[in-house]
C-alpha positions in Angstrom: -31.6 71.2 75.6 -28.5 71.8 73.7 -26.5 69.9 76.0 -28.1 67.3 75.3 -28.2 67.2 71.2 -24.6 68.5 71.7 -23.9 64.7 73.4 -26.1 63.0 70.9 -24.7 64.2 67.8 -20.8 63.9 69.3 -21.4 60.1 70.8 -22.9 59.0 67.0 -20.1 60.7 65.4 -17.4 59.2 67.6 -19.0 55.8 66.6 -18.8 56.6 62.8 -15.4 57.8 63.4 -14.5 54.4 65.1 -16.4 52.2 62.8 -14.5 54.0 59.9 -17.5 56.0 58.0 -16.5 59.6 59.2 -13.5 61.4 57.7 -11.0 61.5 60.4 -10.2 64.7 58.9 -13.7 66.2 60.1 -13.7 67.6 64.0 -16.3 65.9 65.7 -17.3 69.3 67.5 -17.6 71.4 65.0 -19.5 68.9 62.9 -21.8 68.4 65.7 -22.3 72.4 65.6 -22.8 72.0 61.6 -25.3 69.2 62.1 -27.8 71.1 64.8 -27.4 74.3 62.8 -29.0 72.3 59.9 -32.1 71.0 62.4 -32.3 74.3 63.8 -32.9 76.5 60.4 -35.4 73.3 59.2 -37.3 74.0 62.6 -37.8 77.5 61.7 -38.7 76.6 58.1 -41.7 75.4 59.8 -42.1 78.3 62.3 -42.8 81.2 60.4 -44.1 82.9 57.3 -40.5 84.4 56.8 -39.0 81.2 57.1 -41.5 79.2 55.0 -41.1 81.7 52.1 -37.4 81.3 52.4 -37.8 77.7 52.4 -39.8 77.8 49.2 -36.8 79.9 47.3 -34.5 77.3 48.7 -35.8 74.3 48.5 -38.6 74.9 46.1 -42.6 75.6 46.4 -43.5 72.6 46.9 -41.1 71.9 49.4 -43.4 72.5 52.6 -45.7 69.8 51.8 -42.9 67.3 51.2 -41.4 66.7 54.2 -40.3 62.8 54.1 -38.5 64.6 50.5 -36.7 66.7 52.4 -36.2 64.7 55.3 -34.2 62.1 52.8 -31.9 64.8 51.2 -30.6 66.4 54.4 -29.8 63.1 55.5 -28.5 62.3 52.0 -26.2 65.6 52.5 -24.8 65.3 56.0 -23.8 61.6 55.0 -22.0 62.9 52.1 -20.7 65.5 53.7 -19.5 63.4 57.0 -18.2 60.4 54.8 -14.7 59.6 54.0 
C-alpha cells in the first residue's frame, strides 16, 4: 500500500517541480514522507478515542465534525509549505 502512495505523492511532486510550483530546494522523497505522515495521523484522528481527543486539543472541539474545514487547511498547509 505504501508503495503505492509512495509513487503517487513522488510523480505529482515531480510535476509541480517541473511545472515550477515546488521549491526546487524541497527533496521530493522526503516531502513525499512528510505528506503521507500528515494522512496517516488524520486517519488515526478518526480511529480512536485517544486520537480524537488529541485531535480536539489540536485542531479544536469542533474539529471532528468539520471535516471539509479541515480537509481545506491541510491542503492549504502542504501548498504553502511545498510552494516556492
Amino acid at each position: 500500500m505504501e508503495t503505492v502512495s509512495a509513487k503517487f505523492y513522488k510523480a505529482a511532486l515531480t510535476s509541480a517541480l517541473n511545472d515550477g510550483t515546488l521549491d526546487p530546494e524541497i527533496s521530493i522523497e522526503t516531502a513525499s514522507f512528510c505528506i503521507d505522515n500528515i494522512l496517516l495521523l488524520l486517519q488515526f484522528s478518526y480511529s480512536t478515542e485517544y486520537y480524537k481527543e488529541r485531535m480536539k486539543i489540536f485542531a479544536g472541539k469542533s474539529s471532528l465534525s468539520h471535516d471539509e474545514k479541515i480537509r481545506k487547511e491541510i491542503i492549504y498547509f502542504l501548498k504553502k509549505a511545498l510552494s516556492k
